[in-house]
C-alpha positions in Angstrom: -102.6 -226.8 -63.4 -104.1 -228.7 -60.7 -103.5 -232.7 -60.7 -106.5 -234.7 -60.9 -108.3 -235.9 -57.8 -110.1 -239.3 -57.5 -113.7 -239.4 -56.7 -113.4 -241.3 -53.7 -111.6 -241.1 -50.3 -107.6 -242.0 -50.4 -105.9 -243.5 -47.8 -102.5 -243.3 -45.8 -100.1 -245.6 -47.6 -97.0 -244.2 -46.0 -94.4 -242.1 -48.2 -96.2 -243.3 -51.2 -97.3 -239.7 -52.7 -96.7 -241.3 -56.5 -98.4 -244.3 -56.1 -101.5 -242.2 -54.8 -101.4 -240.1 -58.1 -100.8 -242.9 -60.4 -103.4 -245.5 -59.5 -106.7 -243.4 -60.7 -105.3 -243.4 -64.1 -104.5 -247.3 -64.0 -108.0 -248.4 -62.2 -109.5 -246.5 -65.3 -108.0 -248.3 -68.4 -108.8 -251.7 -66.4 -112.2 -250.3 -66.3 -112.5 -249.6 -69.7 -110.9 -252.7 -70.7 -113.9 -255.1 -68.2 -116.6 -252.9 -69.9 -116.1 -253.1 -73.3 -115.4 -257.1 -72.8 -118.6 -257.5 -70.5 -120.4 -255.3 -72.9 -119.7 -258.0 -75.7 -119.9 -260.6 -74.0 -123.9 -259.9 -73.5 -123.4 -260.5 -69.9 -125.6 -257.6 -67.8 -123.8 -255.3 -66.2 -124.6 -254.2 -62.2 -124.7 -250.8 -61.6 -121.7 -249.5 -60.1 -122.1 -247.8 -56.5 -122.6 -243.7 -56.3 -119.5 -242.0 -55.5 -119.4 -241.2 -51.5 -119.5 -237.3 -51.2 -115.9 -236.1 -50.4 -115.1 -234.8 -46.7 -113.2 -232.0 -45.4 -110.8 -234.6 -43.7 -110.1 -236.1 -47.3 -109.7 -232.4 -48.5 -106.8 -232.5 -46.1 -104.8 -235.6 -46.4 -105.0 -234.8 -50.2 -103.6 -231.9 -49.3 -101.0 -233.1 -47.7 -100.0 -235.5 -50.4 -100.1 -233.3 -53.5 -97.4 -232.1 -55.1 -97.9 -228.2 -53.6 -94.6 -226.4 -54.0 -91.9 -226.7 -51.8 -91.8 -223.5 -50.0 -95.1 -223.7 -48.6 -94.5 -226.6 -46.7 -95.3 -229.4 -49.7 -95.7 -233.2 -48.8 -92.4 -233.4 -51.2 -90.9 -230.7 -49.5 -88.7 -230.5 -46.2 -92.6 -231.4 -44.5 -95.8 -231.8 -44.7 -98.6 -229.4 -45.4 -100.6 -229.0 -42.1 -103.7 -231.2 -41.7 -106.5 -231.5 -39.0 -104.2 -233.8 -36.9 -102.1 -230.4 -36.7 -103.8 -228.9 -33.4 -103.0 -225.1 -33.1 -101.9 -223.6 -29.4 -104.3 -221.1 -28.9 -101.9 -218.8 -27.1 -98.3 -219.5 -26.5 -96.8 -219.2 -23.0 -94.8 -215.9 -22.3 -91.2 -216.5 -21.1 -90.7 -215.5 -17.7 -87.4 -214.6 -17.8 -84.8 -213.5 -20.9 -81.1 -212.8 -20.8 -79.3 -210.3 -22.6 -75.5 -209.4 -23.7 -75.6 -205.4 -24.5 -73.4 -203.1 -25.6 -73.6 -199.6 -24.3 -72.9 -197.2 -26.9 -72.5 -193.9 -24.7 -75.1 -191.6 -26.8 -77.9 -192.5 -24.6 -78.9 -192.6 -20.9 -78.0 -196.2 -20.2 -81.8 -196.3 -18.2 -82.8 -195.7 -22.2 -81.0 -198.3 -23.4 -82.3 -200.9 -20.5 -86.3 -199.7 -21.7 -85.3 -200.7 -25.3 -84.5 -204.1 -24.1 -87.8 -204.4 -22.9 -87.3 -202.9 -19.0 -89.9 -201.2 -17.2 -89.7 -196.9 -16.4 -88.9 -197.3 -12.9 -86.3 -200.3 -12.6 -84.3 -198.5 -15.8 -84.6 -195.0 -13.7 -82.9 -197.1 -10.5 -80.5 -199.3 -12.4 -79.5 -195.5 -14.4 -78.9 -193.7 -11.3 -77.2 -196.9 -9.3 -74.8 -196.9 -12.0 -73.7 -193.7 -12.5 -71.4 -192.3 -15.4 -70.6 -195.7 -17.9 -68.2 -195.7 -20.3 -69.4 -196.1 -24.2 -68.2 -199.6 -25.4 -69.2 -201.5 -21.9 -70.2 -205.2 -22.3 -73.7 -205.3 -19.9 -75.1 -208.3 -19.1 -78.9 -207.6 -18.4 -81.8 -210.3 -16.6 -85.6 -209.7 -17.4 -88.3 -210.9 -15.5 -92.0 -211.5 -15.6 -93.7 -208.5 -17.5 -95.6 -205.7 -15.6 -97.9 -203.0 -16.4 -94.7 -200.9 -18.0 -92.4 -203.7 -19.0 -90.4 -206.5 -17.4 -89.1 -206.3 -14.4 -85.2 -206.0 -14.0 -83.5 -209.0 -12.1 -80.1 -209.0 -12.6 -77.6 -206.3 -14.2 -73.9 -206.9 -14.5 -70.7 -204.1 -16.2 -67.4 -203.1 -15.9 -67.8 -199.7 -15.2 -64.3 -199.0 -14.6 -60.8 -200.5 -15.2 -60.8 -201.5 -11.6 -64.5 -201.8 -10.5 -67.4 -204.2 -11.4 -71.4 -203.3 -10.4 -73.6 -206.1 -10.0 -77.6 -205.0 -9.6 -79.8 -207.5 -8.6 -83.5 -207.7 -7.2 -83.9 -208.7 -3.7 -87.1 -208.9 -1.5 -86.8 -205.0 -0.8 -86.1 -204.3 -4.9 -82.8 -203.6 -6.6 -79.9 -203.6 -5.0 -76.8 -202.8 -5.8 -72.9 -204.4 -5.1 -69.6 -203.3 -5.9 -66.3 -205.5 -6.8 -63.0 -204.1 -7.1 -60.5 -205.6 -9.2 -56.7 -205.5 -8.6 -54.9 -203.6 -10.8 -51.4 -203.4 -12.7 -50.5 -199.4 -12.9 -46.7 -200.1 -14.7 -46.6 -197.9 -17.4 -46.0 -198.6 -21.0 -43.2 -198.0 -22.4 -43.1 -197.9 -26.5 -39.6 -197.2 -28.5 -38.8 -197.8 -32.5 -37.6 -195.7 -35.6 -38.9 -192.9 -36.8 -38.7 -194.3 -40.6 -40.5 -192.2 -43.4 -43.1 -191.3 -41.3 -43.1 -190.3 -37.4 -46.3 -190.8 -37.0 -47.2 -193.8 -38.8 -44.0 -195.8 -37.0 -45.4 -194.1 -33.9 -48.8 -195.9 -34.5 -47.3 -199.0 -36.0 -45.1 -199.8 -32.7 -48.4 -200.1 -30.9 -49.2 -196.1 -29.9 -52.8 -195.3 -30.2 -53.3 -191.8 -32.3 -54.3 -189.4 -28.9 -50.8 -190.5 -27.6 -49.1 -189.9 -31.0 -50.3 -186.8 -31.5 -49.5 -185.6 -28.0 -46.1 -187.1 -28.5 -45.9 -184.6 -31.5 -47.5 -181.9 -29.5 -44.6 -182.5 -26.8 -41.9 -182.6 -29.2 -43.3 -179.6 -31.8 -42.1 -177.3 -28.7 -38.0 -178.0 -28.9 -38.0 -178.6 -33.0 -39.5 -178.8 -36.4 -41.1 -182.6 -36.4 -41.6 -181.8 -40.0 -37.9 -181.4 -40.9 -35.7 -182.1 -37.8 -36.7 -186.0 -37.4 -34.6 -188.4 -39.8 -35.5 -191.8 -40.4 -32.9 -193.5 -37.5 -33.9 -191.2 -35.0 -35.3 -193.2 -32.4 -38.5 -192.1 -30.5 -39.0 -193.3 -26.9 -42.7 -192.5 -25.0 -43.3 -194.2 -22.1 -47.3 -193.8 -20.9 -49.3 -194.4 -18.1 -51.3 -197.7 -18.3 -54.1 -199.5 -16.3 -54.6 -203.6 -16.8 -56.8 -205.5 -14.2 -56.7 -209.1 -13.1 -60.2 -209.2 -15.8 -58.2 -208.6 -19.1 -59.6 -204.8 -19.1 -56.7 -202.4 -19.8 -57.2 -198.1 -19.8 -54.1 -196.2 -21.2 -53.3 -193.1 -19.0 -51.8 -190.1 -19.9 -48.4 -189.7 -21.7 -45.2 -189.0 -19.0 -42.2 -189.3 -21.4 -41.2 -187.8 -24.7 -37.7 -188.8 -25.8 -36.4 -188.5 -29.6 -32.7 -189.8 -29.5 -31.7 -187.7 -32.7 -28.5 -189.1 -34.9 -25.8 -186.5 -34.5 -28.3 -184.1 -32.6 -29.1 -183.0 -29.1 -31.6 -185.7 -27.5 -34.7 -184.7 -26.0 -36.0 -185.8 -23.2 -39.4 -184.5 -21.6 -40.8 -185.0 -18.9 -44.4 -183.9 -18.2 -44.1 -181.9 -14.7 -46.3 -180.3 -12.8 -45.4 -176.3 -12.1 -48.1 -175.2 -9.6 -51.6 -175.7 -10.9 -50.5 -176.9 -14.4 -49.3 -179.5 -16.2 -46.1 -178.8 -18.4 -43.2 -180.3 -19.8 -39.8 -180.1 -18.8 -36.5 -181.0 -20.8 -34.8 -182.6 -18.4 -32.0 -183.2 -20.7 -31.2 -179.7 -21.0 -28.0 -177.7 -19.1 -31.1 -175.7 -17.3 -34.6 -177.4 -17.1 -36.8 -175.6 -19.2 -40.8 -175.7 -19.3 -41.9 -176.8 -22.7 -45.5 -176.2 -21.6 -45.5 -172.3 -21.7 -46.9 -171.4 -24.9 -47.7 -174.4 -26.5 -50.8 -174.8 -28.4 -53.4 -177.9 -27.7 -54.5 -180.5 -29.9 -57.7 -179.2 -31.3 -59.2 -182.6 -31.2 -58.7 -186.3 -30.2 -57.6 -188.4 -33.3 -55.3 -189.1 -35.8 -53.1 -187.2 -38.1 -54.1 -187.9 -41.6 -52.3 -185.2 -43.6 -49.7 -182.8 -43.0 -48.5 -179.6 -44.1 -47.6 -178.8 -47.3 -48.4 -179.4 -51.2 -50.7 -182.4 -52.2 -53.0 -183.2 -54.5 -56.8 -182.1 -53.7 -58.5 -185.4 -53.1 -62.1 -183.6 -54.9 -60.6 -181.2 -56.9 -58.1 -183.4 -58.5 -55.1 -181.2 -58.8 -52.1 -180.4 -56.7 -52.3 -176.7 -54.3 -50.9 -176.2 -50.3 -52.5 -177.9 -48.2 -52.2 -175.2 -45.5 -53.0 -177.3 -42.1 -53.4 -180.6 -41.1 -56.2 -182.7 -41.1 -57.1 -184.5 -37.5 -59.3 -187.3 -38.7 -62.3 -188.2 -35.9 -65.6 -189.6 -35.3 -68.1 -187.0 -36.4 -69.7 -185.1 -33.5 -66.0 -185.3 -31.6 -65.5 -181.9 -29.8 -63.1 -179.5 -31.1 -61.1 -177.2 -28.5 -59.3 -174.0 -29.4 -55.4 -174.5 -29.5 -54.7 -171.6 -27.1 -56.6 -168.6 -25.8 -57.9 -165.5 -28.0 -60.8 -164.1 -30.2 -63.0 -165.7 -32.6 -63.0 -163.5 -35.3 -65.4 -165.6 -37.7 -67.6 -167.9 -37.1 -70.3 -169.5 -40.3 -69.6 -171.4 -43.7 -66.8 -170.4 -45.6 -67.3 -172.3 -48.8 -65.3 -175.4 -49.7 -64.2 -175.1 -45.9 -67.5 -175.6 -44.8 -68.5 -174.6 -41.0 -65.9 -172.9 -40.1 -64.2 -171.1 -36.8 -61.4 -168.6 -36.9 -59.6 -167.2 -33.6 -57.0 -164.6 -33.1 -54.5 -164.9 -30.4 -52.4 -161.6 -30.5 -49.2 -161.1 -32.0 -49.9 -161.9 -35.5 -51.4 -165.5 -34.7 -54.4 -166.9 -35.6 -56.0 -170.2 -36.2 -58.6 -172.0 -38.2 -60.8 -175.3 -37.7 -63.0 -176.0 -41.1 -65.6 -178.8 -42.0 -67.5 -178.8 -38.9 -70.6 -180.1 -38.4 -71.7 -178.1 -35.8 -70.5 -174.3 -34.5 -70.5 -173.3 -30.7 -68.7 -170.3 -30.5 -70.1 -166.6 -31.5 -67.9 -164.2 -33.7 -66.4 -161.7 -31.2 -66.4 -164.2 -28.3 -63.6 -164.4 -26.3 -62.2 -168.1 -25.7 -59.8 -169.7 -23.2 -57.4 -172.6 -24.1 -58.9 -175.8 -24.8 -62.5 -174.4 -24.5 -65.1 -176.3 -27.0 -65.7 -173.9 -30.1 -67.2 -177.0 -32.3 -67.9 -180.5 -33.4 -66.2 -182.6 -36.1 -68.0 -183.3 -39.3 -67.5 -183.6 -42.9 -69.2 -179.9 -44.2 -68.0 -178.5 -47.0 -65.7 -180.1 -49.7 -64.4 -183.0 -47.6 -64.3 -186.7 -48.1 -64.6 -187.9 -44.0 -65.2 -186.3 -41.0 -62.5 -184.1 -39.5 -60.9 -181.2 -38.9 -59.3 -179.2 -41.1 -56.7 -177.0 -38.7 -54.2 -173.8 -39.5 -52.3 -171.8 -38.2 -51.4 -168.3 -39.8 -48.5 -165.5 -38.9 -49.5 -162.2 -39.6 -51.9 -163.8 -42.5 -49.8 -166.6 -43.7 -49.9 -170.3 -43.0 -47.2 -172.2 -41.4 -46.9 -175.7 -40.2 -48.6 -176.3 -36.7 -46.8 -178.6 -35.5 -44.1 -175.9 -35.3 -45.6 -173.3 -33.8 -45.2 -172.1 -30.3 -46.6 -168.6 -28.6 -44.4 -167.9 -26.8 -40.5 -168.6 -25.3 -40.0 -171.2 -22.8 -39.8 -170.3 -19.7 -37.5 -172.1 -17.2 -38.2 -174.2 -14.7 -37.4 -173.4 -10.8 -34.1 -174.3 -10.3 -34.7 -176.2 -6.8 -36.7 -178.5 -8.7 -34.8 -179.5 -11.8 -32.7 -182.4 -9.4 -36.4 -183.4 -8.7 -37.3 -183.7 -12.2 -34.2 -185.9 -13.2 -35.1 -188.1 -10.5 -38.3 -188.7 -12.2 -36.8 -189.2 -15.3 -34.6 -191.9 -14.0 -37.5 -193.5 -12.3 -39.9 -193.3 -15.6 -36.8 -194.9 -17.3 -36.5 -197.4 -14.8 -39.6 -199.0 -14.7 -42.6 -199.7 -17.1 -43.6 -202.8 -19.5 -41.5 -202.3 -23.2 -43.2 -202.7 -26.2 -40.2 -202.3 -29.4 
């Protein structure tokens, strides 16, 4: 309801909102009160003056003073309503400059991502190409100018693109120009050790091993034994990778050198990765003849992290207990899948609860499977070579996260895969096995210990 208004003009009496609202309602009882006494009195009364007609000004300041609720700027509220002293800017200045932190995410051109900030076509097509390949996660620091026709111009653009390199872009007289810093650079490797405990893996990851150098640990060590059975809880493991840390606090973890599983009352293994020509294998240097671990050895279908192994469980959806026949490599969805060794899909669609599904035969009885994909890129009767991209990960099917489902199956039935190997080592030159113990003592030598 609204409140009443007097009939003629208020004034400013400071923070005095009440007083304004209450003195109409006082000035008319005293009113009432002088006319009935002069009335009786028989003393003539004047004519009271006409009411002044109200103004848009007093519209305003009453405005400004009413009780009008809070969150549309009320005179009780945290300010005033606006008034005609309020003079609005007719346009309000552009900033001529704007800074940005961004984060490149990798999925998109990094020119794309500079437009989305607000850059013009042809300073994000220079600052793309100047750049080059940039690694998803980068911190960017980004400088806008005044705007042109096709957005702002590009002043300044700063990244790490690499462990050991920083790109500064900046605009110069002649346009953008790039410079490059180079950072020093620690290469000690890592060295991690600990207990294997109830679970390899999961002491693996809680020593301080991220899961792609876990799971090539297990890769490494699935070639001499069953990591399934053969590891007890006090064996100790022992990987020592290569590692990357600049002066900056950016650090980039290489590829893994040693695998070493000192086994209580068994034969320690000790592998060191080698190369034998053109390849990359790895050698047991602890052994009476160096043998190549490498020959035969399937690849990790994908980069990430064991979530569940081989063997009976109970069916997260399903709700009952059955074989679990593979193991499930948990990974962003969209992660490429590789095939674990060379052969010929033999099935390639959606296979029910399994979703999109490959299957490849490798000869000899062997054959592998990779389920809940989200995408397919391999054709049924293709042949494919080791570590060639036959998918992408995804959650198809009946699954409960995006991953990768992955079997292995001789002559038709499943087995564990991290025990499976195609073929017999084969040994390693013997001119080179006092080379390879040399390395070992130097990889053993060296490196910063995390325990």
């Amino acid at each position: 309801m609204p409140l009443h208004r007097p009939s003629h003009p208020l004034r400013r009496f400071g923070s005095a909102p009440v007083q304004a609202i209450a003195a109409p309602a006082r000035r008319r009882r005293g009113l009432l009160v002088g006319a009935a006494a002069l009335l009786f009195s028989g003393v003539a009364v004047a004519a009271l003056p006409a009411a002044q007609p109200e103004t848009t000004d007093d519209d305003g300041q009453w405005q400004a003073l009413s009780l009008a609720p809070i969150a549309r700027g009320g005179g009780t509220g945290m300010r005033q309503s606006a008034t005609a002293a309020v003079e609005a800017i007719p346009v309000a200045p552009e900033r001529q400059r704007l800074t940005f932190t961004l984060t490149y995410s990798g999925a998109e051109p990094f020119g794309a991502m500079l437009m989305r900030a607000g850059a013009g076509y042809a300073d994000a097509a220079t600052a793309h190409r100047m750049v080059g390949k940039v690694p998803g996660g980068t911190q960017v620091q980004l400088v806008l100018g005044p705007r042109a026709a096709s957005g702002r111009t590009i002043m300044r653009v700063d990244l790490t693109a690499a462990v050991d390199r920083r790109l500064h872009i900046a605009r110069t007289a002649q346009g953008l120009s790039l410079t490059t810093e180079r950072i020093a650079v620690d290469s000690r490797p890592v060295r991690i050790r600990g207990r294997a405990g109830n679970g390899i893996y999961w002491a693996l990851r809680a020593a301080g091993a991220s899961p792609q150098a876990a799971a090539e640990y297990l890769r490494a060590l699935a070639a001499q034994l069953d990591v399934g059975s053969e590891v007890g809880p006090n064996d100790g493991f022992d990987l020592i990778l290569a590692h990357r840390s600049s002066a900056s606090g950016a650090a980039q973890e290489g590829p893994l050198l040693y695998a070493g599983l000192d086994r209580v009352g068994g034969k320690q293994v000790q592998l060191v990765r080698w190369r034998s020509g053109n390849a990359l294998t790895w050698v047991d240097a602890n052994a009476d003849q160096a043998t190549n671990t490498g020959s035969g050895a399937m690849m990790w279908p994908a980069a990430g992290r064991l979530t569940s192994g081989f063997g009976y469980r109970r069916h997260p959806i399903l709700g009952y207990s059955r074989l679990h026949a593979g193991i499930d490599i948990a990974a962003p969805s969209g992660t490429p899948i590789v095939a674990a060794a060379a052969g010929q899909v033999t099935a390639a669609g959606w296979a029910g609860g399994s979703g999109r599904m490959v299957r490849i035969s490798h000869g000899g009885g062997i054959a592998t499977s990779y389920a809940h994909m989200s995408a397919i890129a391999a054709e049924p009767g293709s042949f494919v070579r080791q570590g060639q991209v036959i998918g992408y990960v995804g959650s198809s099917g009946l699954s409960t996260g995006a991953h990768v489902h992955y079997s292995v199956y001789v002559s038709g039935q499943p087995v564990n895969p991290m025990t499976v190997r195609l073929s017999a080592p084969a040994p390693v030159d013997t001119r080179q096995i006092s080379a390879v113990r040399q390395r070992l003592k130097a990889l053993l030598g060296v490196g910063t210990q995390r325990v």
